[in-house]
N, C-alpha and C positions, 0 to 999 in steps of 0.2 A: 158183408158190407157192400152197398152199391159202389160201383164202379165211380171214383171224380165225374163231374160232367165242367163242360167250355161254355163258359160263354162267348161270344162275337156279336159288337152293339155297329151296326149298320147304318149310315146317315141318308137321312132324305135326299139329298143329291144323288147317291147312289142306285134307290129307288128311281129316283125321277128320267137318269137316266139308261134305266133297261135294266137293272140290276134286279130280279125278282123272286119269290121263291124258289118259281120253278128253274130256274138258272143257277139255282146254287149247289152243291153235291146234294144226295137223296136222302144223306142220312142227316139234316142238319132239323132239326122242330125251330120253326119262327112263331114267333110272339109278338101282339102286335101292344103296342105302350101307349095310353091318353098320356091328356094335358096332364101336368107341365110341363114333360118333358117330348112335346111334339116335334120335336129337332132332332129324334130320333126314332125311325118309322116302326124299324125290326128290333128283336133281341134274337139271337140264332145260339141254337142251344144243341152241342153233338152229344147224344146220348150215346152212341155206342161207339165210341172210345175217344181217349184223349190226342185234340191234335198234339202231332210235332210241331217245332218250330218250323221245319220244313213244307209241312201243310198247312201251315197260316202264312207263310210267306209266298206260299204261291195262290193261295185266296185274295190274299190283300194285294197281290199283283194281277188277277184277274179280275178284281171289283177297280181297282186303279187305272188298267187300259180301259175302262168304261168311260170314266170320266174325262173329259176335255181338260178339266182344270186341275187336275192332280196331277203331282209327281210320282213315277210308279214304286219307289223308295222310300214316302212319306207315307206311312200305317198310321198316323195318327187323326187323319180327317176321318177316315174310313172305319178303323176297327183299334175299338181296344177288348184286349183278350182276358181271362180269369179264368181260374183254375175255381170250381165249386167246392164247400169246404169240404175234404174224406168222411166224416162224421154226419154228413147227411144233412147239413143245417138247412134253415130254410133259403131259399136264395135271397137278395136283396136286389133287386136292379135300379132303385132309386138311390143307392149306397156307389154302385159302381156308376152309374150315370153321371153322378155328381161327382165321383172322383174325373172320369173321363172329361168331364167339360171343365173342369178346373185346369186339367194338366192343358186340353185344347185352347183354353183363354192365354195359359202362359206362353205356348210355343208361339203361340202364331201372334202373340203383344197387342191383344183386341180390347186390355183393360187396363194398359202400361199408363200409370199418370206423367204429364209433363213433368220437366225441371223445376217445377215451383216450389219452393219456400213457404212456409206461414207468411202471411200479411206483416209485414217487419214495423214495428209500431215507432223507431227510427227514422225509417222513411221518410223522408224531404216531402214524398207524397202522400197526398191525402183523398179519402173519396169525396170529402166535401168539395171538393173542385170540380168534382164531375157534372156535368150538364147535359142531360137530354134535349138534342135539337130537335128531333122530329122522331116517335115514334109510326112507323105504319104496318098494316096489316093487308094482303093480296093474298090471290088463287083460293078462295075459300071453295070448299069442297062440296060436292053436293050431296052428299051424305051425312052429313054434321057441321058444327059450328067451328071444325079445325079451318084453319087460316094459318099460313106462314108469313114473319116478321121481318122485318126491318129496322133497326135502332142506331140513330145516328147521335156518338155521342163527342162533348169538346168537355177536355180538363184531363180521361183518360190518361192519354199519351201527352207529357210534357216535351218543351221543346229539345232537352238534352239528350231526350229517349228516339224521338222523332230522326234529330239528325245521325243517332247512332244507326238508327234503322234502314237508314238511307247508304252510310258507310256499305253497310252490309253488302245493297244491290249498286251502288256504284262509289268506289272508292276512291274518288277523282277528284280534283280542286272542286273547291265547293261552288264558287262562281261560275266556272264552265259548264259543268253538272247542269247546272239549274237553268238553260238558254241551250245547250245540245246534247244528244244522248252517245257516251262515251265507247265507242266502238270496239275496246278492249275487253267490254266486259257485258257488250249486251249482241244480239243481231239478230239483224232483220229479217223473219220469217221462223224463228225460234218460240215465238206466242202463240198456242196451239189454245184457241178458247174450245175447242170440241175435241175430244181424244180420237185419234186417230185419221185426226185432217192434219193439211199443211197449215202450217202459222200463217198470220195473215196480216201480223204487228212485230215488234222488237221484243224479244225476250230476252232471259239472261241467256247468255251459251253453259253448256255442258259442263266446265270446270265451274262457275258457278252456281249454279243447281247444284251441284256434287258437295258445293262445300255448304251452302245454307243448309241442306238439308243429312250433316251428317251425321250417324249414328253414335259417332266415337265423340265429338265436340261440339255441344251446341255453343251457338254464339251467346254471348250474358244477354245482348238485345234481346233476343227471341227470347230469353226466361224471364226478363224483366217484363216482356209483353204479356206470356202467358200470366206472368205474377198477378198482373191489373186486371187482367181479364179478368181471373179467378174472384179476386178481393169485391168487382164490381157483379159480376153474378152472386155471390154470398151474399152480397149484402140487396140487393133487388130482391134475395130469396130468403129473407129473414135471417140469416146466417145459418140456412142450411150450407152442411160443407160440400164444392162442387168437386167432379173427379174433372178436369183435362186431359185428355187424350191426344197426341196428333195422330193424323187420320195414317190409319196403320197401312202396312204396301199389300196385304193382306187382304184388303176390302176390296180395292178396284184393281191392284197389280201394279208392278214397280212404275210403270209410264205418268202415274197421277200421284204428283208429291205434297205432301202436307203445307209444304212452304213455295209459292212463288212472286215474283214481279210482275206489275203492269207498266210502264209507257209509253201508252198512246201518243201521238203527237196530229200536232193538224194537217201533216203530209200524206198521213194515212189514210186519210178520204175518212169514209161509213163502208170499211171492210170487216170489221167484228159480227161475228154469229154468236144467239141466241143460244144461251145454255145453260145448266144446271153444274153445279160442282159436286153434289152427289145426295143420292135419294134411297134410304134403305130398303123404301118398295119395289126397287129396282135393280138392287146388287146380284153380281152376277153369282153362278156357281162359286162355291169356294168357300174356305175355311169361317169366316163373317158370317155367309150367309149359312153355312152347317150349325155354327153356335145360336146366332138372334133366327134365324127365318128373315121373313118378307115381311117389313110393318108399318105403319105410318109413322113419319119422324116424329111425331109428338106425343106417344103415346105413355111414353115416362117408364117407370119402374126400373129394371135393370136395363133395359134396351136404350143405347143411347141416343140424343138428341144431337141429328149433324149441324154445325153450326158454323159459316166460314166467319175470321174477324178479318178487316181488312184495313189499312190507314194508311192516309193520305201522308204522303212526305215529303211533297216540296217544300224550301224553306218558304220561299212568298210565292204566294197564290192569287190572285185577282178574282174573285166570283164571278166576275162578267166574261171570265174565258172558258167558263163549263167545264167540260170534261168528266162529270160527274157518270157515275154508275146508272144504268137505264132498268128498271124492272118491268115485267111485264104482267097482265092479268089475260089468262089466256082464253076462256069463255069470252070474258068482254073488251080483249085487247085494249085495255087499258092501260097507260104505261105510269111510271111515275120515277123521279130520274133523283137522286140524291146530289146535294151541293157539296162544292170540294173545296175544303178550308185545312192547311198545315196542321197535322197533326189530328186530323178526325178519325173519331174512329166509329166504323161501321160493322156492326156485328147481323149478321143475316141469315135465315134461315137456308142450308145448303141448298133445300130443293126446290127456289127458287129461280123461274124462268129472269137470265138477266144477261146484258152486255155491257163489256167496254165500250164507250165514247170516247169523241178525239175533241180537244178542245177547240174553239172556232179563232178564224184568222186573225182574230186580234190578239190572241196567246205568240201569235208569230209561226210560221211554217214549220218549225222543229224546235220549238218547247216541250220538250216532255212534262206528263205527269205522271210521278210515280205515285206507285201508291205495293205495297206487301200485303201475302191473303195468306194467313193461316187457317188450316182447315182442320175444325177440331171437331171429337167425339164427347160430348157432355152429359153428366148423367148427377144426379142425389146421391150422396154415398146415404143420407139416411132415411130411409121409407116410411110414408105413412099409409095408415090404414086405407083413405081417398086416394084411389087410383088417378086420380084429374090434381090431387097436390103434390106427385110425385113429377110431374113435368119441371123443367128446368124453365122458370120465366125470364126472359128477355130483356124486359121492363115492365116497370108498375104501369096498370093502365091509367089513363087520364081521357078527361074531357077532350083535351087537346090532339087525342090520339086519331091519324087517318084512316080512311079504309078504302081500298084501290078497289074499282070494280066490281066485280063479283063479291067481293066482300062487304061491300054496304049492305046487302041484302040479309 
């Protein structure tokens, strides 16, 4: 009877970073795996004899100091191992592939749904309240007809959801709140719009951030929110059912949280930088990018759709004081700026180039505007055969629909 044989399932990262045949012990036969499962480059296979636990812990510790972004104690990015059946069967590696990416979806919460509910037919709310103000579409691509969105919409967010929302990022008399930004619970130089710079506006401090965004308690606001979101994509998408995701710490690392505040005020000068809140074509090393690869956000099927929601939460707003969101079209710097009305909600495609604004002198020197940005992972949980109907839509298009830029063409 032949000997058991091991398998060890190797991830592109590991390849990409110096990990190679010839680098790995001599007696190991590599296998190289097509589509579907290109998110796994090798199959390593020890025909002459079976590791110990002791020699797969020091593999998985010398394929781990390879990579930058691994823990050298986490085997699960790297290697899952199997014993081949004694009886000689034939192998399966689309059997263990598929177990491996299941158990790696769960550890690392790459396809955890939010706290939503079914759509509660009770609900004081309704979607028929909902209203598209302005759909538009920028950065169209030069490759194809993809373009990322912009969906500004009013009825969403009701005013009792609004003011809770607000609770959340400042819990202070409501009338002081809304004429200056309460310094117990925000400060200055804490708004990092590009990861890894100084802030250059007010953000929340640290004990806030900690609590909006924690593991153990979500706040009811934030699942109320996610709830509408959810209800108003199903239903723009015939009631296919959507998954929500919040954007896992897994993707970009703990420094970039699913949930934060903006505001801006007119003290601030035009200090905000140009940036993106996240692009799957661009995710670094690491678990996310080991499971999906590098894709474009819109390409549907299981790969999700990044999507930040954001809304406006002051209780009264004036349109003549701006403040609104600035997008950019970066071929034809074209920009196009959203208006900012209590309670709007603005749903955007993540890997859109964009900036906070400060609203102008007539909002007063330190009126804040707030406004909350969740950043979520959206996908179909049901699939059709049309790879182009499996995208999450935005909004139904219309006549009335914009197109910034490069995207007119």
């Amino acid at each position: 009877m032949p000997a058991p044989t091991q398998q060890i399932i190797i991830t592109k990262s590991a390849i990409s970073s110096g990990v190679t045949p010839s680098s790995l012990p001599p007696n190991l036969l590599v296998h190289s795996l097509d589509e579907p499962y290109s998110h796994v480059h090798l199959i390593v296979q020890n025909k002459k004899k079976k590791f110990t636990q002791r020699q797969l812990d020091e593999l998985s510790l010398e394929l781990a100091v390879t990579l930058d972004d691994t823990i050298p104690n986490d085997k699960s990015v790297l290697i899952t191992a199997s014993n081949i059946d004694p009886n000689n069967k034939p192998i399966d590696p689309k059997s263990i592939i598929k177990k491996a990416r299941t158990k790696h979806l769960k550890t690392h919460s790459l396809d955890t749904p939010m706290n939503t509910l079914p759509w509660p037919s009770s609900s004081p709310f309704s979607l028929s309240a909902c209203k598209i103000v302005e759909h538009a579409s920028i950065d169209k691509s030069p490759t194809d007809d993809d373009t990322s969105e912009i969906v500004s919409i009013d009825g969403l967010v009701c005013s009792s959801l609004r003011s809770s929302l607000l609770d959340l990022l400042s819990p202070s008399d409501v009338e002081k709140r809304e004429k200056k930004i309460d310094s117990i619970f925000w400060k200055k130089g804490a708004y990092d719009d590009v990861a890894g710079e100084d802030g250059k506006g007010y953000g929340l401090n640290d004990e806030m951030m900690i609590a909006l965004n924690s593991d153990n308690v979500e706040p009811s606001a934030i699942t109320e929110l996610g709830r509408r979101v959810k209800g108003y994509l199903e239903d723009v998408n015939d009631g296919c059912p959507i998954r929500l995701t919040k954007l896992p710490s897994s993707v970009f690392g703990p420094h970039v949280a699913p949930l934060g505040g903006n505001a801006p005020t007119h003290s601030d000068g035009s200090t905000f930088d140009w940036h993106i809140d996240g692009d799957p074509s661009l995710t670094p090393p690491g678990a996310f990018r080991d499971y999906y690869g590098l894709y474009n956000n819109r390409v549907g099927g299981d790969k999700p759709r990044f999507v930040s929601a954001l809304v406006y939460l002051n209780e009264d707003w004036k349109e003549e004081w701006e403040g609104g969101t600035e997008f950019l079209d970066l071929p034809s710097e074209e920009t196009y700026k959203t208006r900012v009305k209590p309670g709007r909600v603005v749903l955007l495609d993540s890997d859109i180039t964009h900036r906070v604004t400060t609203p102008n002198k007539l909002a007063g020197e330190d009126r804040p505007r707030y406004s909350i940005v969740l950043k979520l992972l959206i996908r179909k949980e049901r699939k059709t055969k049309k790879s182009e109907d499996n995208v999450v839509v935005l909004a139904r298009k219309t006549p009335d629909d914009k197109y910034i830029g490069s995207a007119k063409a």
